[in-house]
NUVOPA-485374 format. One record per residue: x, y negated, z of N, C-alpha, C in turn; residue number from 1. Coordinates in Angstrom, 2 decimals. Last residue first. Layout:
# NUVOPA-485374
X,Y,Z,X,Y,Z,X,Y,Z,NUM
...
END
This chain:
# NUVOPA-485374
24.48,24.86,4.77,25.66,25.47,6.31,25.69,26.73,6.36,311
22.82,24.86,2.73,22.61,24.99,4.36,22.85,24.98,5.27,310
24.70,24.22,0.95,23.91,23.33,0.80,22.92,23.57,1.96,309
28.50,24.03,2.55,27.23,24.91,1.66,26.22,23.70,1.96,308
29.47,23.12,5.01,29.52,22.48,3.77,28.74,22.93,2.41,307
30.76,26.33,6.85,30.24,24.48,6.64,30.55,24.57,5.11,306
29.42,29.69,6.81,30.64,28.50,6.22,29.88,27.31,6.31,305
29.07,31.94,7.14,27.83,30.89,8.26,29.06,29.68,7.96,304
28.38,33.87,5.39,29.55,33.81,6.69,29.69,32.66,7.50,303
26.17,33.19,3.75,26.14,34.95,5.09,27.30,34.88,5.66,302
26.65,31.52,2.65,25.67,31.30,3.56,25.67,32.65,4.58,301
29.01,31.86,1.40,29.18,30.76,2.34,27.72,31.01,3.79,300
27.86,33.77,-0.63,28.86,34.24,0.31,28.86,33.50,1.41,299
25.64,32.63,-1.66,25.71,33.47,-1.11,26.70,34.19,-0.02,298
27.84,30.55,-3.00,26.87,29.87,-2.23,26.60,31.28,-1.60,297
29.26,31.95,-4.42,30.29,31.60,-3.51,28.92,31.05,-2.63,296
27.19,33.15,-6.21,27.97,34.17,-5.73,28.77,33.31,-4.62,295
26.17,30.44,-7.53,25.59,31.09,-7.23,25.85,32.41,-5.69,294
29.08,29.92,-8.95,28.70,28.82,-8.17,27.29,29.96,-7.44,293
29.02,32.07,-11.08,30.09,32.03,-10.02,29.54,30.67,-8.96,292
26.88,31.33,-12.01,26.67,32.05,-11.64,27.81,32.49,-10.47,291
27.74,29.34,-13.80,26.27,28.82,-12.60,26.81,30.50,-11.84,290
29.93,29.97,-15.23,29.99,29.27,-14.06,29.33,28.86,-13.14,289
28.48,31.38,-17.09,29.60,32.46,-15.86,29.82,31.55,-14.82,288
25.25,30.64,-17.19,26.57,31.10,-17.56,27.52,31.79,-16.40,287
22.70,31.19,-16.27,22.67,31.31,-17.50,24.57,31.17,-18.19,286
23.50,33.92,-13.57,23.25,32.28,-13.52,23.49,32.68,-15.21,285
23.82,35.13,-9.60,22.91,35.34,-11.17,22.87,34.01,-11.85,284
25.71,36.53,-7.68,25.09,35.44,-7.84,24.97,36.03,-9.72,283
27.46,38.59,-4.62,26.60,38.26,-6.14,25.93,37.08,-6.56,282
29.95,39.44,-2.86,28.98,38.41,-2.68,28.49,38.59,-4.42,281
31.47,42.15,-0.93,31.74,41.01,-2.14,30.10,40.65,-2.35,280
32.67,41.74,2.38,31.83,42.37,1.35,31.37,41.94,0.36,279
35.81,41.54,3.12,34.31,40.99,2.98,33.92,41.81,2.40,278
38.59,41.98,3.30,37.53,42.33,4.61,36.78,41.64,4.66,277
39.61,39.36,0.43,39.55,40.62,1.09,38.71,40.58,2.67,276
36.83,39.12,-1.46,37.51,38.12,-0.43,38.36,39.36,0.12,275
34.72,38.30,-4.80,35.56,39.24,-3.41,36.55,38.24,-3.15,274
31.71,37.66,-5.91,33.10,37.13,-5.65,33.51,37.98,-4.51,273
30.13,38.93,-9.43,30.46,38.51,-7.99,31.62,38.31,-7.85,272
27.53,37.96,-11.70,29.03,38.19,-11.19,28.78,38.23,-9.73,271
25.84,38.48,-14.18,25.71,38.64,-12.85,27.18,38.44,-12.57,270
24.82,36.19,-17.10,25.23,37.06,-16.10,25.08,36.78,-14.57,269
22.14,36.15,-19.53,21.57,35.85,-18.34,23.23,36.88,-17.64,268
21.81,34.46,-22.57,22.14,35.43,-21.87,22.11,34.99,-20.13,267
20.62,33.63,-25.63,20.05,33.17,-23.97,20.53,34.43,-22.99,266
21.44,34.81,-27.78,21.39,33.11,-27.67,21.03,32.74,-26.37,265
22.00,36.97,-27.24,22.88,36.38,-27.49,22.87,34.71,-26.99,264
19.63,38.14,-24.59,20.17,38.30,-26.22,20.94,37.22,-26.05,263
20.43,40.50,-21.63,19.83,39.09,-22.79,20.22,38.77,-23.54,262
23.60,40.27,-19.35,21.99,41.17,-20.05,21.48,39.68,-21.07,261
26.15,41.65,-18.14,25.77,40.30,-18.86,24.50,41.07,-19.74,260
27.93,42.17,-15.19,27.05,42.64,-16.01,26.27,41.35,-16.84,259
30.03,41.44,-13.39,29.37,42.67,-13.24,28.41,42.65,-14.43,258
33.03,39.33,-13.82,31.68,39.54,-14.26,30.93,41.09,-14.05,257
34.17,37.73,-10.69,34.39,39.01,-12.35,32.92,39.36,-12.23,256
36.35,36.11,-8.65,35.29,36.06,-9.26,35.14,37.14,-10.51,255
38.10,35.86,-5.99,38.14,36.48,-7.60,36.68,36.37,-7.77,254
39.31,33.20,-3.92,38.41,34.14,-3.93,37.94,34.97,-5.78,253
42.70,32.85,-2.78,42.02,32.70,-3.43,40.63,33.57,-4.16,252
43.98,34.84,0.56,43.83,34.79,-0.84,42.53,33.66,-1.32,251
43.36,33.34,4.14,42.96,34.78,3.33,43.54,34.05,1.39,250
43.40,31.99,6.18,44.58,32.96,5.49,44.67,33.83,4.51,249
41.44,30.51,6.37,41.53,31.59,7.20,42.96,32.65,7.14,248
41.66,28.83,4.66,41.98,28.08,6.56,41.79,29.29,7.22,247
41.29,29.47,2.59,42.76,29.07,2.82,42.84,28.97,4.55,246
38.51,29.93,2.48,39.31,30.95,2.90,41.00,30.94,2.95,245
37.97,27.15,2.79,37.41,28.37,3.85,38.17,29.29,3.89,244
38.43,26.65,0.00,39.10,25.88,1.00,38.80,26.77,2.60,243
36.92,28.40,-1.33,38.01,28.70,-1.51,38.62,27.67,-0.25,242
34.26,27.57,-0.24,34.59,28.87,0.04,36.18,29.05,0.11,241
34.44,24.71,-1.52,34.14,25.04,-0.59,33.95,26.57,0.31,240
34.67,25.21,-4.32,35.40,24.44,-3.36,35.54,24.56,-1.80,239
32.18,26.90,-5.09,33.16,27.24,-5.31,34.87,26.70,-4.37,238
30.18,24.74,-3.87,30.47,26.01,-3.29,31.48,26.43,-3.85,237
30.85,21.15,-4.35,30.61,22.41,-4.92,31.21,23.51,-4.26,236
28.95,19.41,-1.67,30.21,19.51,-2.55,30.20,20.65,-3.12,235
26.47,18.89,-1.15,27.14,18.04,-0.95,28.55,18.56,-1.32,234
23.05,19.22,-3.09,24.79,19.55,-3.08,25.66,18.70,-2.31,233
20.45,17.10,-2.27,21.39,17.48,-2.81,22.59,18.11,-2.56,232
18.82,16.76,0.28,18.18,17.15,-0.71,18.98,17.30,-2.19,231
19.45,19.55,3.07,20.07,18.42,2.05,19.19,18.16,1.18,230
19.03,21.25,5.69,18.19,21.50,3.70,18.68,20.00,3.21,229
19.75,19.99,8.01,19.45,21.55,7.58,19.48,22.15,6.22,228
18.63,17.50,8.16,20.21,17.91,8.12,19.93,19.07,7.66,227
15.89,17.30,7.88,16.76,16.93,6.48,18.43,17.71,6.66,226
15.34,18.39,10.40,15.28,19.57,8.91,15.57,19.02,8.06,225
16.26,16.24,11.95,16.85,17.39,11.96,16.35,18.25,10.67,224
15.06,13.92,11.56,16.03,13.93,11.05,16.63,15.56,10.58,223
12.85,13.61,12.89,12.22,13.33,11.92,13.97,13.58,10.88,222
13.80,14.00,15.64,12.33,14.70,14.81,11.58,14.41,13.83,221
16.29,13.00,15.78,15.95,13.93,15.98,14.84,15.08,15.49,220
15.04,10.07,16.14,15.49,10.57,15.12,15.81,12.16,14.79,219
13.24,10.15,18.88,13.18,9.68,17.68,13.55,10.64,16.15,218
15.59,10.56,20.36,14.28,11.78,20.25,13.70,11.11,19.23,217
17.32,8.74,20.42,17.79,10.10,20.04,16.63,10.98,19.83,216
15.29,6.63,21.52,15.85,6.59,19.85,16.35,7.90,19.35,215
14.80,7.66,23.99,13.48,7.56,23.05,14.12,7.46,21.81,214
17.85,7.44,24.82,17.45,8.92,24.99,15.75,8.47,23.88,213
18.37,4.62,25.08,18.90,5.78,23.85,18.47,6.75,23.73,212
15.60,2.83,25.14,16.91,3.08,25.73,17.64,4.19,24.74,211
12.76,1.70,24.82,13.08,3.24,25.25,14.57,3.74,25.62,210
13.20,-0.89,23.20,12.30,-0.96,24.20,12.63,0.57,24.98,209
15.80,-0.45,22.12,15.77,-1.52,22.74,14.48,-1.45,23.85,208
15.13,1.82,20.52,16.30,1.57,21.24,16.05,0.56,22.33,207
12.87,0.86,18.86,12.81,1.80,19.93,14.15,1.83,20.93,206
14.08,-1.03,17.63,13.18,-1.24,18.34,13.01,-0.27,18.96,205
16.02,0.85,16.15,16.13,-0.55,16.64,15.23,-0.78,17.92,204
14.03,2.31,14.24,15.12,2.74,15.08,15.84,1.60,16.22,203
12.79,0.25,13.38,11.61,0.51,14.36,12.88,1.71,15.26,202
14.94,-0.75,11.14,14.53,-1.40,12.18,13.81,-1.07,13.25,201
14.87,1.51,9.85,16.14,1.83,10.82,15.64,0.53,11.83,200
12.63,1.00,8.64,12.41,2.83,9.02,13.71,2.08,9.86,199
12.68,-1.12,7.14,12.08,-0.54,7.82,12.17,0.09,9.28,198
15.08,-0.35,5.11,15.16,-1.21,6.13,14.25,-1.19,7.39,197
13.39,1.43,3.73,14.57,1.81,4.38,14.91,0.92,5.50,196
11.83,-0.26,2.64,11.24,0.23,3.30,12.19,1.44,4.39,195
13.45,-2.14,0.98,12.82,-2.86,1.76,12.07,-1.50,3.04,194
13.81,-0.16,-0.84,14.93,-0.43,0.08,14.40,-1.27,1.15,193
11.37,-0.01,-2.31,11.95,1.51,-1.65,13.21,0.69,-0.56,192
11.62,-2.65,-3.15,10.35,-1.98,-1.83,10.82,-0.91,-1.16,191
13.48,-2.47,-4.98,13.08,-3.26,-3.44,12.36,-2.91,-2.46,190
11.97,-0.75,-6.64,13.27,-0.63,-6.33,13.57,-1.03,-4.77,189
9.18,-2.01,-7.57,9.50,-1.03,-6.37,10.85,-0.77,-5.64,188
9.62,-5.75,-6.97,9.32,-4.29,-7.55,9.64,-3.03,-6.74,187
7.66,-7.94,-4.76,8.84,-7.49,-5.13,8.75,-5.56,-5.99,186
5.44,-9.22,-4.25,5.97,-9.06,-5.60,7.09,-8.44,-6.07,185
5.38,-9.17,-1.48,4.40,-8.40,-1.96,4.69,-8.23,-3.72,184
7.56,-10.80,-1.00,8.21,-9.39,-0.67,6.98,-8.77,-1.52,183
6.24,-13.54,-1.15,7.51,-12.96,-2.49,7.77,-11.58,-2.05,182
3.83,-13.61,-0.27,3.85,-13.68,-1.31,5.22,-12.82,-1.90,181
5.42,-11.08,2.90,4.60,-12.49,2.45,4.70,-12.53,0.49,180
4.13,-8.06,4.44,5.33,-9.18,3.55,4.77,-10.17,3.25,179
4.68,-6.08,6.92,3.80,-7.14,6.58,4.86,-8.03,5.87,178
3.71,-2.63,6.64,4.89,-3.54,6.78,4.24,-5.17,6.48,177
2.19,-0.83,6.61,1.95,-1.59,8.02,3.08,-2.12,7.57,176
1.89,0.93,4.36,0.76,0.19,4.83,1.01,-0.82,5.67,175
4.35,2.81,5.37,4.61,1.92,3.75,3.12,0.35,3.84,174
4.25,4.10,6.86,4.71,2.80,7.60,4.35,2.10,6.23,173
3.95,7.11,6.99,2.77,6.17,6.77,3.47,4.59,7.16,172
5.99,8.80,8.01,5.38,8.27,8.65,4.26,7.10,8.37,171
6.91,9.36,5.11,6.14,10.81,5.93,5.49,9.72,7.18,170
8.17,6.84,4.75,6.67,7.37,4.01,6.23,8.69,4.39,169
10.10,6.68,6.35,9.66,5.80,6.35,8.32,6.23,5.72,168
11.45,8.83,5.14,11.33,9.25,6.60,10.28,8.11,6.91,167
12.52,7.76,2.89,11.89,8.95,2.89,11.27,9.46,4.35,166
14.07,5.84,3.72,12.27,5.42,3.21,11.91,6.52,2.91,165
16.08,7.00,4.92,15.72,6.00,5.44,14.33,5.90,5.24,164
17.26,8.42,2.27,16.43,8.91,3.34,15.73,8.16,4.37,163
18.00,5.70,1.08,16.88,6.58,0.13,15.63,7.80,1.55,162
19.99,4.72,2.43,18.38,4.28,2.11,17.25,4.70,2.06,161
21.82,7.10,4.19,21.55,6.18,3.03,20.22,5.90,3.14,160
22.03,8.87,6.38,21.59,7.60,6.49,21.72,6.95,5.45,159
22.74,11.46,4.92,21.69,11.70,6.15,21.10,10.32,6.01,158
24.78,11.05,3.26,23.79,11.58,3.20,22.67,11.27,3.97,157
26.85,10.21,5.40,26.21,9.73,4.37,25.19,9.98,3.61,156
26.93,13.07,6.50,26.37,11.90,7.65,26.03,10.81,6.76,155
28.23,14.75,4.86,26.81,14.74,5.32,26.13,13.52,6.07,154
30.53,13.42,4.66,29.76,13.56,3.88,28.41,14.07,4.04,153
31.46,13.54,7.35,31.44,12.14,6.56,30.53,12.81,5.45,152
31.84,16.65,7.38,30.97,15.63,8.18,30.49,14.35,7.76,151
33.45,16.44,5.32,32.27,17.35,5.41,31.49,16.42,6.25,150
36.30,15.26,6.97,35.56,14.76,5.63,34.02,15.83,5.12,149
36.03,16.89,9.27,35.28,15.21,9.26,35.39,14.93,8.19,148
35.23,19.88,8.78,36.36,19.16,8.96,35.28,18.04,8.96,147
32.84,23.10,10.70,33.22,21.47,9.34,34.47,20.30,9.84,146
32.17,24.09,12.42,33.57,24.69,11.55,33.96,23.59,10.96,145
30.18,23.08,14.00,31.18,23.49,14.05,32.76,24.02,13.42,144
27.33,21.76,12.77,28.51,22.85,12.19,29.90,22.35,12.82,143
26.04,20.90,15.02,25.09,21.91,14.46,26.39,22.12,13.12,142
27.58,18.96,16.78,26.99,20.29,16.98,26.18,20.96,16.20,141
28.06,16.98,14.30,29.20,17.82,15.08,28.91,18.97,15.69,140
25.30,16.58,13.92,26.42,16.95,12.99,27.55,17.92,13.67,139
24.36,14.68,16.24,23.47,15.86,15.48,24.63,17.01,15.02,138
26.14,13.09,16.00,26.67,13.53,17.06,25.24,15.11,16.87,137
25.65,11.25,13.85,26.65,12.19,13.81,27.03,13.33,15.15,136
23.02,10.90,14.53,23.05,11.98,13.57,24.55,12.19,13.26,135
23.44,8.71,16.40,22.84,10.61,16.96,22.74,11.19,15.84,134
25.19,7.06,15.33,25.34,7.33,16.31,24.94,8.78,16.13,133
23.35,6.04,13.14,24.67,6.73,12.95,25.40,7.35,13.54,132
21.17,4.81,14.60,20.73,6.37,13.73,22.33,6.98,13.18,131
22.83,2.59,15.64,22.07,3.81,16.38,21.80,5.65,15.54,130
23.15,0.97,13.05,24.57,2.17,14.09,23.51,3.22,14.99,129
20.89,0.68,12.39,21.66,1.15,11.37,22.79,2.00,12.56,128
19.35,-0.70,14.64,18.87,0.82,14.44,20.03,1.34,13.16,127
20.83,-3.46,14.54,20.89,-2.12,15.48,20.88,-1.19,15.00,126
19.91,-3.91,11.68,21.48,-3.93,11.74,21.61,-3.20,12.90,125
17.17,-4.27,12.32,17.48,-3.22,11.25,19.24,-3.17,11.28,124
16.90,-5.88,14.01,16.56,-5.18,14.73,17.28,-3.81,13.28,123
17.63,-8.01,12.25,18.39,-8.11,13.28,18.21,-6.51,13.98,122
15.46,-8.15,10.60,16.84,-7.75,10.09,17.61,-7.68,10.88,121
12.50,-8.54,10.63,13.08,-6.90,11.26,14.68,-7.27,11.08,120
12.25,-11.99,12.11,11.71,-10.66,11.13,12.67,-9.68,11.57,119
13.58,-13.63,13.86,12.04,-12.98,13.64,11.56,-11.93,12.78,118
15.64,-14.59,12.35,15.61,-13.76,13.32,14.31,-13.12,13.72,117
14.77,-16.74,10.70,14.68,-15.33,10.39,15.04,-14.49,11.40,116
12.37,-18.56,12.33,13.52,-18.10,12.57,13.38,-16.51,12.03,115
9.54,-20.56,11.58,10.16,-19.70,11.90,10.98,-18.88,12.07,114
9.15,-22.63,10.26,9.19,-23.60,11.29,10.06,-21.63,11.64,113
6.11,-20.99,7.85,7.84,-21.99,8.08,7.93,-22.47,9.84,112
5.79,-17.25,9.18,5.46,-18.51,8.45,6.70,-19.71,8.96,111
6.98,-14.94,6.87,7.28,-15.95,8.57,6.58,-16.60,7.67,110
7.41,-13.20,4.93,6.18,-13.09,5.66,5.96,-13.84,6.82,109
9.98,-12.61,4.22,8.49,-13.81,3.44,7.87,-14.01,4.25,108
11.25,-10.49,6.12,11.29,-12.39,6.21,10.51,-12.97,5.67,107
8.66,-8.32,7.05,9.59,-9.36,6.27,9.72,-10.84,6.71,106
7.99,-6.71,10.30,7.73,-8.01,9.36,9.24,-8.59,8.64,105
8.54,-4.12,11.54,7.56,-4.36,10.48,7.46,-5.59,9.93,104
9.40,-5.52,13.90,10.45,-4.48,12.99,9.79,-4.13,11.88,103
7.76,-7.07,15.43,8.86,-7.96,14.46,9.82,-6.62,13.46,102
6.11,-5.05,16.08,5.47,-6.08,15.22,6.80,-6.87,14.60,101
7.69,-4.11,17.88,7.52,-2.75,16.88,6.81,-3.81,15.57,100
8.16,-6.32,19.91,9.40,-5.65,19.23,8.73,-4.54,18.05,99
5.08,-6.66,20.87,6.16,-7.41,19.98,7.41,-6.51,19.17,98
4.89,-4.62,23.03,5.08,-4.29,21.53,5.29,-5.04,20.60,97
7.21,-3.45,25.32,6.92,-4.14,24.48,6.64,-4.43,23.42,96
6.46,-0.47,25.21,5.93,-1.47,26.70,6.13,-2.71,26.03,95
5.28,1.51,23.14,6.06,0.51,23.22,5.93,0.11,24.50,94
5.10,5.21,22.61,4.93,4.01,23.17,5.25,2.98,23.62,93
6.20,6.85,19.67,6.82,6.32,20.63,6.20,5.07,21.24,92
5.58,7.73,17.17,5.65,9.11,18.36,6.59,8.69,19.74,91
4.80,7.02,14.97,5.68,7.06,15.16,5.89,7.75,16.45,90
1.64,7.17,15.23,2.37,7.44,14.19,4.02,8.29,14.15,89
1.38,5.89,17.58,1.33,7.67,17.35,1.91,7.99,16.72,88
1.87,3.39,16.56,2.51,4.22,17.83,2.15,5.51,18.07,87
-0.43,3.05,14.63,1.06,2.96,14.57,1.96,3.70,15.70,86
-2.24,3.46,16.82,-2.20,4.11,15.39,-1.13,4.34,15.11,85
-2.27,1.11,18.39,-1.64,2.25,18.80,-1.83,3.20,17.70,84
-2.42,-0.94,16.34,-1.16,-1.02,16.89,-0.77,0.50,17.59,83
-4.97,-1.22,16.02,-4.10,-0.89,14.85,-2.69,-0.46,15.34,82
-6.13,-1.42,18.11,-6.70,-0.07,18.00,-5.23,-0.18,16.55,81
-5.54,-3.99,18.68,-5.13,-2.76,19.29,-4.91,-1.83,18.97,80
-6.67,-5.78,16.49,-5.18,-5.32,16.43,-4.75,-4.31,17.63,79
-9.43,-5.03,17.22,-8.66,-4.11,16.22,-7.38,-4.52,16.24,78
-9.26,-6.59,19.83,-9.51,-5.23,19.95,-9.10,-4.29,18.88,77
-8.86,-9.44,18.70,-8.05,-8.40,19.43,-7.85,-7.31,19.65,76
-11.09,-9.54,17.20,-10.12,-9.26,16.74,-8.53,-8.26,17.02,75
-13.33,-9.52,19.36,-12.76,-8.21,18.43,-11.40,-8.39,17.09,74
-12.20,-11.79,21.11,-12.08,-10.10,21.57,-12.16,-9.09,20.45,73
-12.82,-13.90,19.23,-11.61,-13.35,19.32,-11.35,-12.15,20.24,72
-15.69,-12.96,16.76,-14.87,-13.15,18.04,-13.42,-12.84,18.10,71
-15.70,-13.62,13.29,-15.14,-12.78,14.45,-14.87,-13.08,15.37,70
-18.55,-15.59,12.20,-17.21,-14.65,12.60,-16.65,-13.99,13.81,69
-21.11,-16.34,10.53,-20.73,-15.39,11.61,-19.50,-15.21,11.20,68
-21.15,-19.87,10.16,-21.11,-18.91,9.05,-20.73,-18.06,10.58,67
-23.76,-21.88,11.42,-22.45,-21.53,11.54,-22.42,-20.30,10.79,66
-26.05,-24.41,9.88,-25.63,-23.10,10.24,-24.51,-22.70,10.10,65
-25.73,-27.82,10.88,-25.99,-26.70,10.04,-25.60,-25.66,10.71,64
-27.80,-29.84,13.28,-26.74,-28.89,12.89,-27.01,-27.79,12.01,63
-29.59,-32.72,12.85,-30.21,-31.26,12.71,-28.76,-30.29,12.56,62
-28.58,-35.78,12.07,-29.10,-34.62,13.45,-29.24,-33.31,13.47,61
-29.06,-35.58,10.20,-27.90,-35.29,10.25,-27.63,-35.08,11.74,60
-32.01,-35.63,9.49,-31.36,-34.30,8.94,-29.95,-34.15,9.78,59
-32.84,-37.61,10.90,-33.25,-36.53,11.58,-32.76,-35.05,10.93,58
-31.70,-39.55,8.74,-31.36,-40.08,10.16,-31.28,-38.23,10.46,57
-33.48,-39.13,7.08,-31.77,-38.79,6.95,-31.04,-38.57,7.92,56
-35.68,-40.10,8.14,-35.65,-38.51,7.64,-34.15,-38.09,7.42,55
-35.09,-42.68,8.02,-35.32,-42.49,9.64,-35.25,-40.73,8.85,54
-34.88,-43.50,5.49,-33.83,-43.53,6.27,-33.86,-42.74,7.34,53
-36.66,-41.49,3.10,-36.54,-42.52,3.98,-35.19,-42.60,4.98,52
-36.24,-39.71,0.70,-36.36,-39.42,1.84,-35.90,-40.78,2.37,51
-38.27,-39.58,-2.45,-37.08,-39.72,-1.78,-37.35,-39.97,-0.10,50
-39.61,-36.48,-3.77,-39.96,-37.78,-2.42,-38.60,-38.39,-2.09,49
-39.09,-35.25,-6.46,-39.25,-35.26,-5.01,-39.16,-36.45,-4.78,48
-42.19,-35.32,-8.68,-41.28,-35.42,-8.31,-40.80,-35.71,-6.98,47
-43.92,-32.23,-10.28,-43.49,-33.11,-8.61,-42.40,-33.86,-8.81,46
-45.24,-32.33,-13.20,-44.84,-32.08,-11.86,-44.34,-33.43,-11.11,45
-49.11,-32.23,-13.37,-48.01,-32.85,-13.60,-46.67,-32.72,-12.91,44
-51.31,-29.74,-15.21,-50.16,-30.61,-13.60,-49.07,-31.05,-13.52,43
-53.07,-30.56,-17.27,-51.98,-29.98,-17.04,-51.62,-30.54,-15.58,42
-57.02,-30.14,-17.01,-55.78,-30.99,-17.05,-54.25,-30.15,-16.48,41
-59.36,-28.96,-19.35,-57.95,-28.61,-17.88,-57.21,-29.37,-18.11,40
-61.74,-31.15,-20.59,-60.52,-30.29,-20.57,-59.47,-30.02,-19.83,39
-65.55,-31.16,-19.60,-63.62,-31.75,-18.95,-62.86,-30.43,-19.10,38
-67.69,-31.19,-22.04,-66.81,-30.49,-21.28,-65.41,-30.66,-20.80,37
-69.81,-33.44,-22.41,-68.83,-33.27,-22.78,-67.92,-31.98,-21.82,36
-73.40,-34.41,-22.96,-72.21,-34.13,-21.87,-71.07,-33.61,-22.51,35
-73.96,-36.29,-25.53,-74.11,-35.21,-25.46,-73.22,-34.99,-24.14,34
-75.99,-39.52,-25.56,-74.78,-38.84,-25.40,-74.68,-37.54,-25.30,33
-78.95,-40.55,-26.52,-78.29,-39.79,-25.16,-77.38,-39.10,-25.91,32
-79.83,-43.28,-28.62,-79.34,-42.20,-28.59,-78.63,-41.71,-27.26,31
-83.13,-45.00,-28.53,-81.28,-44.58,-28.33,-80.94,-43.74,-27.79,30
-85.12,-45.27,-31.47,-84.91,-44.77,-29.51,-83.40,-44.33,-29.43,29
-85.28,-46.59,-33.96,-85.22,-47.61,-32.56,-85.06,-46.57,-31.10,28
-85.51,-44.24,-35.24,-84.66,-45.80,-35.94,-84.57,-46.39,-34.30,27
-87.49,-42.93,-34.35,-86.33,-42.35,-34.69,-85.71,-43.37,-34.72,26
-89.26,-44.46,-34.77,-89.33,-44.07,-33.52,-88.36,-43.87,-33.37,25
-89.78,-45.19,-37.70,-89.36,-46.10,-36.95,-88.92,-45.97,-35.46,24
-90.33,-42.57,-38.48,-89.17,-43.21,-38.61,-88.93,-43.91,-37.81,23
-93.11,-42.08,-37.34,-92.02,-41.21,-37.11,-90.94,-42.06,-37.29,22
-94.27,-45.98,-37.74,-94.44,-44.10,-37.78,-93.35,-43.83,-37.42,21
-92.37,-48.31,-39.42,-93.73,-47.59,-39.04,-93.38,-46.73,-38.59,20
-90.10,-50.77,-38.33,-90.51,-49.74,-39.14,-91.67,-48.91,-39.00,19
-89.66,-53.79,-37.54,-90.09,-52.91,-36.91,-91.01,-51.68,-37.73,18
-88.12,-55.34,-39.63,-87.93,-55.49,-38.07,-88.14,-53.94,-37.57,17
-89.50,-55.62,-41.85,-88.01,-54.79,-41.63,-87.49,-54.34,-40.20,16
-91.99,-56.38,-41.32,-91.54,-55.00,-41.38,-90.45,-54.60,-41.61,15
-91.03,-58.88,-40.35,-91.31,-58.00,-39.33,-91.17,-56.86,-39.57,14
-90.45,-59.74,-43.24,-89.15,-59.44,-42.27,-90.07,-58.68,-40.88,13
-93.03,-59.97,-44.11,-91.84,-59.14,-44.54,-90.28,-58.81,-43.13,12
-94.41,-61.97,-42.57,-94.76,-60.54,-43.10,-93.48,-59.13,-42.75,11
-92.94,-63.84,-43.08,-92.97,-63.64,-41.69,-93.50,-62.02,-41.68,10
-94.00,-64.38,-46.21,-92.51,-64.21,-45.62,-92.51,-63.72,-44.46,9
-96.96,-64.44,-45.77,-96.26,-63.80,-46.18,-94.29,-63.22,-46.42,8
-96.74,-67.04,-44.49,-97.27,-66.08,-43.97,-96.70,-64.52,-44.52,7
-95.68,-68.62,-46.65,-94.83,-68.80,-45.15,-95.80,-67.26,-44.46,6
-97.98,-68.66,-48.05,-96.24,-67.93,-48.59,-95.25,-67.80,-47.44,5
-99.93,-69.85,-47.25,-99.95,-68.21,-47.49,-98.69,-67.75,-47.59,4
-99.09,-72.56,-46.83,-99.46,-71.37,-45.74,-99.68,-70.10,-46.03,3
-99.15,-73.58,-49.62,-97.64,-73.67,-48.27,-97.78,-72.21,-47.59,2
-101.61,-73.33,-50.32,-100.61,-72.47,-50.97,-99.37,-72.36,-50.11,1
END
């Protein structure tokens, strides 16, 4: 009885062991993996390489690149080409042209360690008597009749500021003055006088490099049709006829109305002025007094009187 039951146990567990048939084939053959498809791998980035000594070494060896500039021949070459520009401009070749470069530079414009004498103001206190010089001596020969207070009054005229930088901007100089921070801020007012200054300093400078005869030709051709055409009255024609005809002997000049046209509120007369052994003079004006001012200017200008607004 031992031996059947022990047999029968050993039974059992084999067939757990080892299953029959289909199943058991299935149950015991191992399983092959399915291949798998490798998912793209991302790329990782770079990081850089630090660079070894001996590579630092061979960078600071290596010269960087020079930024391109200007030779100093072409610099030179355009301050030439700028300089005789200017000297056409002005209608006078320098032999020294320093002198036309310091009559163009503000005092701002030094750099320090530099002597205001360097800038135009020295050369602008010359050219002030110079240009006073040949435009009075302009004056004297081109009216003859005129007393020296006439004269004085034109000749003020002629060299105030105002004409100074008016003569200063027909010649384009307004570009070529060289100021530093504070002259480039300065308002116009200044500028207009700053540019007067100018204009009598390169009078200056021409003096000095050309002698008197390049300064008299100078001014001359840039002076003479201001003398001619004023750009204001220099004393009233009425004054100025009647003082004319005291120095001739003649009567105080009559003035009388020839004819008053246009409506009330906007009338337009004619008058004229007699002299005796003249021929009486007309003028047209919205009153009797433009118009008498009108009639003595006509007269002055056809008896070739100083001090009119033509002579």
């Amino acid at each position: 009885m031992k031996d059947e039951a022990k047999d029968i146990a050993t039974q059992s567990i084999e067939a757990q062991a080892a299953p029959e048939g289909e199943a058991a084939s299935k149950t015991l053959a191992p399983k092959t993996p399915e291949p798998k498809t490798p998912e793209p791998k991302t790329p990782e980035p770079k990081t850089p390489e630090s660079k070894t000594p001996e590579s630092k070494a061979a960078d600071a060896k290596t010269p960087a690149k020079k930024k391109r500039t200007r030779s100093s021949k072409d610099k030179a070459k355009a301050a030439a080409d700028a300089n005789a520009a200017l000297e056409a401009r002005i209608g006078h070749s320098f032999t020294d042209p320093n002198l036309l470069m310091q009559a163009i530079t503000h005092v701002s414009a030094l750099k320090s360690g530099r002597k205001r004498g360097d800038s135009y103001q020295r050369l602008e206190f010359l050219g002030d008597h110079v240009l006073g010089l040949v435009v009075s001596d302009m004056l004297f020969h081109a009216y003859p009749n005129a007393d020296e207070g006439e004269l004085s009054k034109r000749l003020a005229e002629l060299v105030r500021k105002e004409s100074c930088a008016d003569v200063a901007k027909s010649l384009g100089l307004l570009d070529d003055i060289k100021l530093g921070s504070v002259g480039s801020s300065a308002d116009a007012r200044l500028r207009k006088s700053i540019l007067g200054d100018i204009c009598e300093a390169v009078i200056g400078a021409i003096f000095l490099d050309g002698g008197h005869a390049a300064a008299d030709e100078f001014v001359k051709r840039n002076w003479t049709e201001r003398m001619h055409k004023p750009r204001r009255p220099l004393r009233d024609p009425k004054t100025v006829l009647q003082e004319w005809a005291q120095g001739k002997g003649l009567p105080t000049p009559v003035y009388r109305e020839v004819e008053r046209t246009g409506p009330h509120h906007d009338p337009q007369f004619r008058v004229a002025v007699d002299l005796p052994g003249l021929a009486p003079a007309e003028g047209i004006g919205g009153s009797k007094r433009a118009a008498e001012k009108v009639a003595a200017s006509v007269m002055i200008e056809r008896e070739g009187v100083g001090g009119g607004n033509d002579g």
